[in-house]
mmCIF file of the C-alpha atoms, coordinates in Angstrom:
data_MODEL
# 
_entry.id   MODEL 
# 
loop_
_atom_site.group_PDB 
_atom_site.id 
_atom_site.type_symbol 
_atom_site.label_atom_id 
_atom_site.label_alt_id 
_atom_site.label_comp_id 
_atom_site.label_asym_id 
_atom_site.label_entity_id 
_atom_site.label_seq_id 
_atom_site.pdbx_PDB_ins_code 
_atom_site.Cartn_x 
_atom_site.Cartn_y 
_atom_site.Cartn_z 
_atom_site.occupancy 
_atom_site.B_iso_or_equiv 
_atom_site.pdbx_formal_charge 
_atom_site.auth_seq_id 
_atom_site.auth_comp_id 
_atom_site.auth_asym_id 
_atom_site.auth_atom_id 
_atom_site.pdbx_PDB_model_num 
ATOM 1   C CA . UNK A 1 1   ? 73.863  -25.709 -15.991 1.00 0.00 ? 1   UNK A CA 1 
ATOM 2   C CA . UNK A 1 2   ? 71.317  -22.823 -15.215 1.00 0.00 ? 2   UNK A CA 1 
ATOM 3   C CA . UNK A 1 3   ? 69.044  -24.199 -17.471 1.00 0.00 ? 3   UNK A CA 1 
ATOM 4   C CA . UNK A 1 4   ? 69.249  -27.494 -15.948 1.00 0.00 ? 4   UNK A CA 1 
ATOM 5   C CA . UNK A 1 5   ? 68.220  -25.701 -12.473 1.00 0.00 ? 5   UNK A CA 1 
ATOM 6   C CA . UNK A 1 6   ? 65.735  -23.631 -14.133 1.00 0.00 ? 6   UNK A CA 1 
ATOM 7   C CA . UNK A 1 7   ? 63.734  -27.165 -15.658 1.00 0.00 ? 7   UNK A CA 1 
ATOM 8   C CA . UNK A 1 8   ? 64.109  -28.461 -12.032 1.00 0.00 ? 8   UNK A CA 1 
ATOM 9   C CA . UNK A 1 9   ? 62.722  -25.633 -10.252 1.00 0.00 ? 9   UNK A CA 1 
ATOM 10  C CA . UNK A 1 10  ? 59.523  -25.766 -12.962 1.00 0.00 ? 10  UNK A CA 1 
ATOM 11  C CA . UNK A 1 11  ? 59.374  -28.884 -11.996 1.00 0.00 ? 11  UNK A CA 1 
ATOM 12  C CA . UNK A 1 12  ? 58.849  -28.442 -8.494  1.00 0.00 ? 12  UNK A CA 1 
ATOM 13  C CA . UNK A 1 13  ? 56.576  -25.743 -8.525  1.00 0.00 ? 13  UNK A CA 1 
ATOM 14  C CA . UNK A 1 14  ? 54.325  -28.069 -10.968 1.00 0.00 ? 14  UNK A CA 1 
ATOM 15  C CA . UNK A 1 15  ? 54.814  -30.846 -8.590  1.00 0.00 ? 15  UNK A CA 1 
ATOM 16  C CA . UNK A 1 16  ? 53.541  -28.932 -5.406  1.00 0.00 ? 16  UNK A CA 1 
ATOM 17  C CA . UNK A 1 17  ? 50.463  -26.961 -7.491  1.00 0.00 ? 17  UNK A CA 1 
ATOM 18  C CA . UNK A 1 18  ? 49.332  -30.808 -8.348  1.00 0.00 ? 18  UNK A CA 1 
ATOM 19  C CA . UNK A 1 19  ? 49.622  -32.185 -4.491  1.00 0.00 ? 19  UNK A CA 1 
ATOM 20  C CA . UNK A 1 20  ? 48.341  -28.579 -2.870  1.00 0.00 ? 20  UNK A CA 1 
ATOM 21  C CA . UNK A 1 21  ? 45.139  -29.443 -5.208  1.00 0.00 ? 21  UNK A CA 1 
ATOM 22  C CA . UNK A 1 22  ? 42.437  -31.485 -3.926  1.00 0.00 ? 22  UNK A CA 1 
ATOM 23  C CA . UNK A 1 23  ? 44.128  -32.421 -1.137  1.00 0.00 ? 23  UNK A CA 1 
ATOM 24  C CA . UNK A 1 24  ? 42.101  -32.655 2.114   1.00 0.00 ? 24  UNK A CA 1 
ATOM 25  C CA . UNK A 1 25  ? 39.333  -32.389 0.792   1.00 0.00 ? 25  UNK A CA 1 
ATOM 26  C CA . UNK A 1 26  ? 36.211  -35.389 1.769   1.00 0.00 ? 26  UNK A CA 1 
ATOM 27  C CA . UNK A 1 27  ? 32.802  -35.366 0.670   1.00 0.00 ? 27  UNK A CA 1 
ATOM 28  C CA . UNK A 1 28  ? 30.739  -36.816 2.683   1.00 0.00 ? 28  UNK A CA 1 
ATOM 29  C CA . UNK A 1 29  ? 27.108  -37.739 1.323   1.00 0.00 ? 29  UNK A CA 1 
ATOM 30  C CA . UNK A 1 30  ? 24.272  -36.555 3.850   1.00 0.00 ? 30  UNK A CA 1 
ATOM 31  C CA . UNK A 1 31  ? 20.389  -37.269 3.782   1.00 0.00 ? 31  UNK A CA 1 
ATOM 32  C CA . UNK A 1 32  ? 18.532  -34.071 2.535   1.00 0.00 ? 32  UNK A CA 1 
ATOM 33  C CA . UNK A 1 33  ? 16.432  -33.836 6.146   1.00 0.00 ? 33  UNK A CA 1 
ATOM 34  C CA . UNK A 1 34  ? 19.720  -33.623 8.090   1.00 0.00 ? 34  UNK A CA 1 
ATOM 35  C CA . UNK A 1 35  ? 20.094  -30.615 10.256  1.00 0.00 ? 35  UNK A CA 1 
ATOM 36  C CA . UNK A 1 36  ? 23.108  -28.712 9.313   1.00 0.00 ? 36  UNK A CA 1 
ATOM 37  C CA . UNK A 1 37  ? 24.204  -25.318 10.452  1.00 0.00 ? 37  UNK A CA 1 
ATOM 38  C CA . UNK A 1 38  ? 27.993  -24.108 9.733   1.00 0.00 ? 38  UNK A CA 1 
ATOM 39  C CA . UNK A 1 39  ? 27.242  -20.995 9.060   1.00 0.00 ? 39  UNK A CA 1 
ATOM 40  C CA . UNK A 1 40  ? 24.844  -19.534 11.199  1.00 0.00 ? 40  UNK A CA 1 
ATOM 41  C CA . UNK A 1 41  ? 23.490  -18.687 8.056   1.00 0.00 ? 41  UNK A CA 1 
ATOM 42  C CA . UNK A 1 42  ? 19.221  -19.143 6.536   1.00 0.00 ? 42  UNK A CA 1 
ATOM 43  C CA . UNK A 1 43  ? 19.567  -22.660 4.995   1.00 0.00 ? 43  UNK A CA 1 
ATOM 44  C CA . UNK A 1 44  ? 17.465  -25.239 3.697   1.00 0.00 ? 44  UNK A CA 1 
ATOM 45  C CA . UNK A 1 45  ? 16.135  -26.806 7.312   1.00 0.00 ? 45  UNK A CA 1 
ATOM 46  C CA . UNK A 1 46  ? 15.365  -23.021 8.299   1.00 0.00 ? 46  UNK A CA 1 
ATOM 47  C CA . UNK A 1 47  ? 13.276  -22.972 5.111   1.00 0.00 ? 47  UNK A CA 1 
ATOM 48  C CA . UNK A 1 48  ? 11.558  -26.991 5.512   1.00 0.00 ? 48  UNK A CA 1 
ATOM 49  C CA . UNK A 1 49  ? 11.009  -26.186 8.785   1.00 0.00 ? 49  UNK A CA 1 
ATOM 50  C CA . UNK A 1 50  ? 9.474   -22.996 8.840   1.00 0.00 ? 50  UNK A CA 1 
ATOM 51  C CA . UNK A 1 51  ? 7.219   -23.888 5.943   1.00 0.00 ? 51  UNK A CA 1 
ATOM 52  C CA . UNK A 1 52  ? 5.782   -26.877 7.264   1.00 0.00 ? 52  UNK A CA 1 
ATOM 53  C CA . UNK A 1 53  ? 4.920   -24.974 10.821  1.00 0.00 ? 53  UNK A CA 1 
ATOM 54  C CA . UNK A 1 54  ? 3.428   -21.765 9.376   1.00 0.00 ? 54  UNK A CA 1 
ATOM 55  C CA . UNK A 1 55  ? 1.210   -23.735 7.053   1.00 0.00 ? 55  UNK A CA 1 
ATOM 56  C CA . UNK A 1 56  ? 0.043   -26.172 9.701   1.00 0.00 ? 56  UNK A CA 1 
ATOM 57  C CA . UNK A 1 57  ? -0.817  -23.424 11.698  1.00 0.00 ? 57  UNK A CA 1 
ATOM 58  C CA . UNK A 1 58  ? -2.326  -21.690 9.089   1.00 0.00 ? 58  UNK A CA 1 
ATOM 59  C CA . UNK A 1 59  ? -5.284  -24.269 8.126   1.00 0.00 ? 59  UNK A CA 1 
ATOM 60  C CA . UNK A 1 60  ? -5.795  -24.921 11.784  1.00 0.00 ? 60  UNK A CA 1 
ATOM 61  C CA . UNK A 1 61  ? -6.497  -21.635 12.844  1.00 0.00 ? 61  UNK A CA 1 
ATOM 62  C CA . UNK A 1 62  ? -10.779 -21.181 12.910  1.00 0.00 ? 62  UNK A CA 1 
ATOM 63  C CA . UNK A 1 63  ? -10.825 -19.294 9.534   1.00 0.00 ? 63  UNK A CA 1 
ATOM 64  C CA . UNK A 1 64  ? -10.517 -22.572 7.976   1.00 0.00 ? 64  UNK A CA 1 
ATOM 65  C CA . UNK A 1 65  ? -13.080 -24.105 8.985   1.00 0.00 ? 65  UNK A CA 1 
ATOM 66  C CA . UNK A 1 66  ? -15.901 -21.136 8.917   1.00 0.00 ? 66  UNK A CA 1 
ATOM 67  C CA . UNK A 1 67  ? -14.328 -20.587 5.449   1.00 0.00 ? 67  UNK A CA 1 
ATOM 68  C CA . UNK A 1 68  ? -15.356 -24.319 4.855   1.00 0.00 ? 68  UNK A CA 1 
ATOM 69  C CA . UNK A 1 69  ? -18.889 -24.238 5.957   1.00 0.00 ? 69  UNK A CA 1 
ATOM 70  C CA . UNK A 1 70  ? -19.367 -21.337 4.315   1.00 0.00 ? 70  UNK A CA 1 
ATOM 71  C CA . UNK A 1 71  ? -18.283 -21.553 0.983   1.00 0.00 ? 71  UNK A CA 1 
ATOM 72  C CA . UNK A 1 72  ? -18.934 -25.344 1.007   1.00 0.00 ? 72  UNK A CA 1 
ATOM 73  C CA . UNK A 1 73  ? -15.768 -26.442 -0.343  1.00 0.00 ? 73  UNK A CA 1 
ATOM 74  C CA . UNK A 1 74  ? -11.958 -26.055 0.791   1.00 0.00 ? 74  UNK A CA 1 
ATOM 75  C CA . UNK A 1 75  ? -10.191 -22.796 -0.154  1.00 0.00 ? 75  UNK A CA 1 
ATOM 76  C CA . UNK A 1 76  ? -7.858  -22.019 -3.550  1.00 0.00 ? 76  UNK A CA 1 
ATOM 77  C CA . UNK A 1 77  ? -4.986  -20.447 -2.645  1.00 0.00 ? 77  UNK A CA 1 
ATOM 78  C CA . UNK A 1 78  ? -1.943  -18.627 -4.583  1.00 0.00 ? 78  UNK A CA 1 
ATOM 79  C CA . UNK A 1 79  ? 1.122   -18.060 -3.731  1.00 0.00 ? 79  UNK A CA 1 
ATOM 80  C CA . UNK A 1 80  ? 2.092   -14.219 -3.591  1.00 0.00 ? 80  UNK A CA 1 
ATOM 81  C CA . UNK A 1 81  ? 5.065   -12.398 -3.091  1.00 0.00 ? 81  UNK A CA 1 
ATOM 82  C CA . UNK A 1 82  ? 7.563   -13.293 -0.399  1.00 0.00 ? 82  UNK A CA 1 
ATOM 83  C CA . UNK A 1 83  ? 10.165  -10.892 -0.004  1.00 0.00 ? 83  UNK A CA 1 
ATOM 84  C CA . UNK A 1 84  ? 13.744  -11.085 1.675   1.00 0.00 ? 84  UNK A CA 1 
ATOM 85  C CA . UNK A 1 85  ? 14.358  -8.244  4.021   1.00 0.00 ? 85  UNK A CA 1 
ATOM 86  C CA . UNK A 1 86  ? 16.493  -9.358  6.051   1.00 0.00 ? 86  UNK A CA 1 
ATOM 87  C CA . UNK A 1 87  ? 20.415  -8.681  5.678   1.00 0.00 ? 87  UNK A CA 1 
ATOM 88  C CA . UNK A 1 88  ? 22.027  -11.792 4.241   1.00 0.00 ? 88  UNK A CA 1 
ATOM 89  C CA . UNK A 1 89  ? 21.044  -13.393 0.432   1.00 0.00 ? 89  UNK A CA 1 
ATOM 90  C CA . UNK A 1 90  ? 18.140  -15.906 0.935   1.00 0.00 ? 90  UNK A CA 1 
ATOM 91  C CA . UNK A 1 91  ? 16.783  -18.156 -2.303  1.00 0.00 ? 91  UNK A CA 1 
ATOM 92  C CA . UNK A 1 92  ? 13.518  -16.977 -1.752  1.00 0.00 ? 92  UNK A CA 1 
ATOM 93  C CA . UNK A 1 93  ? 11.903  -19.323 -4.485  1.00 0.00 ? 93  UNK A CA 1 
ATOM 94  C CA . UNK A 1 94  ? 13.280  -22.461 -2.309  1.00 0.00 ? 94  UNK A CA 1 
ATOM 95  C CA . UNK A 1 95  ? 10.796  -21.084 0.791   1.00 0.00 ? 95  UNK A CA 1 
ATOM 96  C CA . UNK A 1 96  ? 7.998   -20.744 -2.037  1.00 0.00 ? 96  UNK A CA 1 
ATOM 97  C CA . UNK A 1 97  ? 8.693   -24.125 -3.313  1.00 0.00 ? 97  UNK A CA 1 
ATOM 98  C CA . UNK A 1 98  ? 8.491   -25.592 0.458   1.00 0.00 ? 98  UNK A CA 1 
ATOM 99  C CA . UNK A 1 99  ? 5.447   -23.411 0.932   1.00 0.00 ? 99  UNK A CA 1 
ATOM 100 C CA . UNK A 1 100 ? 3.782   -24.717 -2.417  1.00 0.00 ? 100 UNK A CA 1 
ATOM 101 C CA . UNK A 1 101 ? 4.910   -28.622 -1.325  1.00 0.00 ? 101 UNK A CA 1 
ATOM 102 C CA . UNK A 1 102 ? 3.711   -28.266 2.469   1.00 0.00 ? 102 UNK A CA 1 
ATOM 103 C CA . UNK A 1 103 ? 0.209   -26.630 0.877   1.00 0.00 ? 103 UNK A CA 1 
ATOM 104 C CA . UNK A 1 104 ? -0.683  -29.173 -1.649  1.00 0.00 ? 104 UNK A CA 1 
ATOM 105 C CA . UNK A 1 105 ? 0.881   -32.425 1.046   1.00 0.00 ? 105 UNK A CA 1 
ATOM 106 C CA . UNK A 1 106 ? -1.808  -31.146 3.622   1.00 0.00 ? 106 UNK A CA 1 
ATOM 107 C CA . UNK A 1 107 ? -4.700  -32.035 1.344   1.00 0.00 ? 107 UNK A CA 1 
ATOM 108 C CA . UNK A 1 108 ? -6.841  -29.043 3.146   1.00 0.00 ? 108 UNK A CA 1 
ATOM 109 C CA . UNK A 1 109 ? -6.728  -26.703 -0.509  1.00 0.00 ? 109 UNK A CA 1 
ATOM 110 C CA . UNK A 1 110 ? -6.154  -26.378 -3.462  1.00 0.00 ? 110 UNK A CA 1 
ATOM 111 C CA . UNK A 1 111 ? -3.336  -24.907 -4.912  1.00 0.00 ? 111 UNK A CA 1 
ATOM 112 C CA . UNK A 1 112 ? -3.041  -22.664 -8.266  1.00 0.00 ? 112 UNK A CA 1 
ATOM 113 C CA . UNK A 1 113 ? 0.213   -21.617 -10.243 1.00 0.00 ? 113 UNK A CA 1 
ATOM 114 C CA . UNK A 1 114 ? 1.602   -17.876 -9.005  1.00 0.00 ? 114 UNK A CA 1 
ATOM 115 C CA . UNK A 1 115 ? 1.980   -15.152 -11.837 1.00 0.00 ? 115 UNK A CA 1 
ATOM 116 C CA . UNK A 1 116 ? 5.093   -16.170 -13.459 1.00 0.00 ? 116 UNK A CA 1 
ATOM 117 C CA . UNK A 1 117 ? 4.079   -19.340 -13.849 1.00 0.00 ? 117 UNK A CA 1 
ATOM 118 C CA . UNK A 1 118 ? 0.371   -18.687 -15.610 1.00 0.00 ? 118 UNK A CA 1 
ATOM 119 C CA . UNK A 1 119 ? 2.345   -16.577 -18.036 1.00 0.00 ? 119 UNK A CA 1 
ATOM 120 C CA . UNK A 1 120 ? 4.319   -19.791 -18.930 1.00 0.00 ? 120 UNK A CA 1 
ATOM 121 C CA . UNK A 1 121 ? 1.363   -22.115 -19.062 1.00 0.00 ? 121 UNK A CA 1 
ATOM 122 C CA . UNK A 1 122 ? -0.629  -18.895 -20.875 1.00 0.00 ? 122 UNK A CA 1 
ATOM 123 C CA . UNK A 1 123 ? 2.179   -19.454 -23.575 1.00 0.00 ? 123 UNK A CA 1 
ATOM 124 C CA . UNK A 1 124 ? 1.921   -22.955 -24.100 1.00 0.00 ? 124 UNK A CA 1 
ATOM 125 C CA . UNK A 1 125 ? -1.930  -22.589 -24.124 1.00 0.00 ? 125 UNK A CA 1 
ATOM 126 C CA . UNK A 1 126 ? -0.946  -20.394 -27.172 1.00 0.00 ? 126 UNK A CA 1 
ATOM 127 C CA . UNK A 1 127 ? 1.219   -22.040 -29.022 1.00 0.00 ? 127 UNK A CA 1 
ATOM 128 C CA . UNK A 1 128 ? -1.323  -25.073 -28.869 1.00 0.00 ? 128 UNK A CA 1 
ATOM 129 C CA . UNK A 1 129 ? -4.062  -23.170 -31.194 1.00 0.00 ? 129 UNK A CA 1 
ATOM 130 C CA . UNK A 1 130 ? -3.626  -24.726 -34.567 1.00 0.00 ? 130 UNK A CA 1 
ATOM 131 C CA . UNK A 1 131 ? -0.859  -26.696 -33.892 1.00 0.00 ? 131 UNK A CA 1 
ATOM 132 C CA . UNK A 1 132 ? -1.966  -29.991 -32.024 1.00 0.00 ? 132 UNK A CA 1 
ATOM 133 C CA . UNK A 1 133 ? -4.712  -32.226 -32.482 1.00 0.00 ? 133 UNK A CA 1 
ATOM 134 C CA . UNK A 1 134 ? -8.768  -31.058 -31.878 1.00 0.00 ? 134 UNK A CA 1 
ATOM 135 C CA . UNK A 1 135 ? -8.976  -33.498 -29.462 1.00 0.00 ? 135 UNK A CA 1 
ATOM 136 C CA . UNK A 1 136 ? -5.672  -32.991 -27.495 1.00 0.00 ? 136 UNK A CA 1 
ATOM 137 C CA . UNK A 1 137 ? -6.099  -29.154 -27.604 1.00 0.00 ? 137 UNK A CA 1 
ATOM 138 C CA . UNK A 1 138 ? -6.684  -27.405 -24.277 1.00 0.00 ? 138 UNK A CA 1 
ATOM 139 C CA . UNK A 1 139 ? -9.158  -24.650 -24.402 1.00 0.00 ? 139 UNK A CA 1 
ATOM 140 C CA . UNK A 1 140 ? -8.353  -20.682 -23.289 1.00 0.00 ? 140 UNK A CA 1 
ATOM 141 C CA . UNK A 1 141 ? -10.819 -19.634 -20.355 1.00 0.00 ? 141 UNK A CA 1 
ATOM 142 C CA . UNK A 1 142 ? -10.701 -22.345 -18.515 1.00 0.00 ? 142 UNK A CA 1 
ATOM 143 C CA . UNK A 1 143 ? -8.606  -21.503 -15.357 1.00 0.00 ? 143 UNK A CA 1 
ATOM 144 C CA . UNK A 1 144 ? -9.221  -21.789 -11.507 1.00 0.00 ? 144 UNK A CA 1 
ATOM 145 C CA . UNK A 1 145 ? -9.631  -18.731 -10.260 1.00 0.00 ? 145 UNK A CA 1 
ATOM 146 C CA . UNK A 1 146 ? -7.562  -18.129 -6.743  1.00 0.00 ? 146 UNK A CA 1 
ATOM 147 C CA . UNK A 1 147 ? -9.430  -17.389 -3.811  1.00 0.00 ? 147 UNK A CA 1 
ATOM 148 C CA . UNK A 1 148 ? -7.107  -16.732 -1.199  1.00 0.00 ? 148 UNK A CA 1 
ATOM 149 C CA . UNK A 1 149 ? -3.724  -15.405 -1.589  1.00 0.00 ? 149 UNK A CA 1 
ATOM 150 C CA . UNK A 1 150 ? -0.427  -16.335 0.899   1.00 0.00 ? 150 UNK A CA 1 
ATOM 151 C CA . UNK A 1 151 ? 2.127   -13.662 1.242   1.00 0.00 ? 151 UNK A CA 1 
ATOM 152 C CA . UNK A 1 152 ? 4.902   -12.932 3.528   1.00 0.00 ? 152 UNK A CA 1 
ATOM 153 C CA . UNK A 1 153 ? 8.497   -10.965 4.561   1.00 0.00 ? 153 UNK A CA 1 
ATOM 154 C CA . UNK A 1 154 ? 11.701  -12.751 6.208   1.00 0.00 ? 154 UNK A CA 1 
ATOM 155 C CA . UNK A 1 155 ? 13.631  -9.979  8.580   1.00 0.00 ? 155 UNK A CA 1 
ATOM 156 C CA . UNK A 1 156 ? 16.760  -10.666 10.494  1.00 0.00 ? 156 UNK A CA 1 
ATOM 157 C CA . UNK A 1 157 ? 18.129  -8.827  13.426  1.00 0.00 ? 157 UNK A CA 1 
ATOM 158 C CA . UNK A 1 158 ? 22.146  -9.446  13.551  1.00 0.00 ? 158 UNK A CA 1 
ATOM 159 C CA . UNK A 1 159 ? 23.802  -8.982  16.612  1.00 0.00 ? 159 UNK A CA 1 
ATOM 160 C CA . UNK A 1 160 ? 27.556  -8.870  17.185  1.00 0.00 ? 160 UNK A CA 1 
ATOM 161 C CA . UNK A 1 161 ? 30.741  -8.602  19.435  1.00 0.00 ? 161 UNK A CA 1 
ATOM 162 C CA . UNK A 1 162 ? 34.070  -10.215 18.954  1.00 0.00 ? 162 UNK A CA 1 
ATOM 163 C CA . UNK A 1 163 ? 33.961  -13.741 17.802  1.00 0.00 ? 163 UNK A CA 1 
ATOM 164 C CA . UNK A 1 164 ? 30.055  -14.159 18.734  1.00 0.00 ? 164 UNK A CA 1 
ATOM 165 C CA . UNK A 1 165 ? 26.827  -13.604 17.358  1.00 0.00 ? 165 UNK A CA 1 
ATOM 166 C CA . UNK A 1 166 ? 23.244  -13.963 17.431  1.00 0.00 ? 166 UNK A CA 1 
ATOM 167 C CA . UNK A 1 167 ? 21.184  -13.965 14.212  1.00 0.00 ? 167 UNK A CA 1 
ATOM 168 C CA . UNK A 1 168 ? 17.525  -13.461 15.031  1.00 0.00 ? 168 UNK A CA 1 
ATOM 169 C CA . UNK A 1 169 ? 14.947  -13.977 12.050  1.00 0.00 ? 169 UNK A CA 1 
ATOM 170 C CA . UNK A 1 170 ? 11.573  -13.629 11.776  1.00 0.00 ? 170 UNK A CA 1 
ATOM 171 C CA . UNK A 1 171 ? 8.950   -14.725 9.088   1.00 0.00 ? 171 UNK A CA 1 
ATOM 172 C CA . UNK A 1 172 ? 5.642   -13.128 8.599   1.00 0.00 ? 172 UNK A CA 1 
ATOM 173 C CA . UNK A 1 173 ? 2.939   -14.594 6.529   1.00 0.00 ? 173 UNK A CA 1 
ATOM 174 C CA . UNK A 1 174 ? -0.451  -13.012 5.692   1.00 0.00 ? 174 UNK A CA 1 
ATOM 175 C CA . UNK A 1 175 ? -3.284  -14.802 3.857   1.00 0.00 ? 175 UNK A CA 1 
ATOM 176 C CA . UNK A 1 176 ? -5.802  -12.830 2.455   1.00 0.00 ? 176 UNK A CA 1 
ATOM 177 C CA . UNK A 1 177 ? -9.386  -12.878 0.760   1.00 0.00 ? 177 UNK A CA 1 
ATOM 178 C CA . UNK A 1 178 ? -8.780  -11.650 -2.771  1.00 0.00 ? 178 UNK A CA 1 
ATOM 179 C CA . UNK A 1 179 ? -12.352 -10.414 -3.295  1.00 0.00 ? 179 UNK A CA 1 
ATOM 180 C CA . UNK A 1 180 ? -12.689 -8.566  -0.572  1.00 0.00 ? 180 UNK A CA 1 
ATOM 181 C CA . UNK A 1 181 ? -8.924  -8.041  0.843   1.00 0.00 ? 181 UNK A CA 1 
ATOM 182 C CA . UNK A 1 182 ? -10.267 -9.448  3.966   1.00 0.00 ? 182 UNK A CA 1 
ATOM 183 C CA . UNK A 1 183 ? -6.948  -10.684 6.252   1.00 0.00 ? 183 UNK A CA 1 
ATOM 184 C CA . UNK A 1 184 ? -8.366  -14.024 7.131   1.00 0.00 ? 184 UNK A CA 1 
ATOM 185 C CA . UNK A 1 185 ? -4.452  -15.476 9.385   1.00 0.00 ? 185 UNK A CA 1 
ATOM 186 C CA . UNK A 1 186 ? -1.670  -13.698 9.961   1.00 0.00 ? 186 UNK A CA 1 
ATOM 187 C CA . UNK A 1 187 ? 1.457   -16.334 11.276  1.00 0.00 ? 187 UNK A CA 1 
ATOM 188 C CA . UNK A 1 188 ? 4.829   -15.165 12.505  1.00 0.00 ? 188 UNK A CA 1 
ATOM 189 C CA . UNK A 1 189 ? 7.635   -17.635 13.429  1.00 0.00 ? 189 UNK A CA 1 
ATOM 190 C CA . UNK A 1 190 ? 11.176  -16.650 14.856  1.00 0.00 ? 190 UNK A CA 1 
ATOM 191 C CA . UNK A 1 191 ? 14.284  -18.471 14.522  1.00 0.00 ? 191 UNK A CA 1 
ATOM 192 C CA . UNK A 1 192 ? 17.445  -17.634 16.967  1.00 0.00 ? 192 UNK A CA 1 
ATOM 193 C CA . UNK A 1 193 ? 20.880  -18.644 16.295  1.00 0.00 ? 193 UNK A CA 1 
ATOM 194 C CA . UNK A 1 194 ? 24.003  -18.009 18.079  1.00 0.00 ? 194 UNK A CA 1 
ATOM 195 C CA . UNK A 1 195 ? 27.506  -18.272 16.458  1.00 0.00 ? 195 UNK A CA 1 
ATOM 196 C CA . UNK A 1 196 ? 30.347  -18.893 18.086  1.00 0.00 ? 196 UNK A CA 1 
ATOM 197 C CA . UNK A 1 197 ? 33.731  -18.273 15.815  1.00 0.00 ? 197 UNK A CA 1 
ATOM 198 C CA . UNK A 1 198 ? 36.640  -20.044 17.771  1.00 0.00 ? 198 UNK A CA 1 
ATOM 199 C CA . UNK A 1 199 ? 40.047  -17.835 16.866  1.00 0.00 ? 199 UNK A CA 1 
ATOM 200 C CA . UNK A 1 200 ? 43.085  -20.298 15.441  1.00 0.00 ? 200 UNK A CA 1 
ATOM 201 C CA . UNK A 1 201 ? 46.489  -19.706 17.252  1.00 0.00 ? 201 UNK A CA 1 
ATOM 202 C CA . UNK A 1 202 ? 49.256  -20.329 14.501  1.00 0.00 ? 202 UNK A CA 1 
# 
């Protein structure tokens, strides 16, 4: 008899591991420019956004043009280091990518691979000598130089009491001359964000 109780109660606890699994859960498919915020948290809009205002502002700012007429054609520009100091885990290469896409979109510059990804291209340019046709071959030497270089922080100020809190970020870029080190635009932009967390009465 007790081992007849002892299959049923297996049983059960099978039974309610399967149904407690995957249960109320609904996926719902979203377009990829749709605002969300459930955290309060940096996410991907924070990054579109911000990207696509700093570098507007950026080549619109007078530097461009007297950089223009001076040099006679439009700038080259790299993409430096961007670095996360604010307090939460950001995907920094995500804001570089939106940088690099909002840069090359605005047809105003040109646009040269960072460090990290020369070395890659620097290794395929390698591994080419002697192993693919003369005529297919690409030839060492022959890269753009940069002229300009785009660099930047993210900071966040938290503030907190009880079940509410503002998140304040702000985004510095910097793009400078890399002959001379000549600052030619410095762009900030701030993001606020209040979070309300509603407390569940069981």
């Amino acid at each position: 008899m007790s081992k007849i109780w002892i299959l049923a109660l297996c049983a059960s606890v099978a039974l309610l591991s399967a149904c407690s699994s995957g249960t109320n859960k609904k996926v719902t498919r979203l377009d990829a420019n749709t605002v969300t915020d459930l955290s309060g948290s940096w996410n991907d809009t924070d990054s579109r956004l911000v990207a696509d205002e700093m570098i507007n502002d950026c080549l619109s700012r007078p530097w461009y043009s007297q950089y223009a007429s001076q040099k006679g054609s439009v700038p080259t520009i790299v993409i430096g280091k961007v670095r996360n100091k604010s307090h939460e885990h950001i995907r920094v290469e995500t804001f570089i990518k939106d940088i690099e896409r909002a840069l090359i979109n605005s047809g105003r510059a040109e646009f040269v691979a960072n460090k990290n990804e020369r070395a890659d291209l620097r290794d395929e340019l390698a591994d080419q000598q002697g192993n693919v046709t003369e005529e297919t071959q690409k030839d060492a030497g022959m890269e753009i130089g940069a002229d300009l270089m785009l660099t930047g922080t993210i900071n966040s100020v938290v503030d907190q009491e009880g079940g509410e809190q503002v998140v304040f970020y702000q985004i510095d870029m910097e793009l400078t001359d890399i002959q001379s080190h000549r600052k030619l635009w410095i762009g900030d932009k701030k993001i606020k964000k209040y979070v309300a967390q509603s407390s569940v009465k069981m």
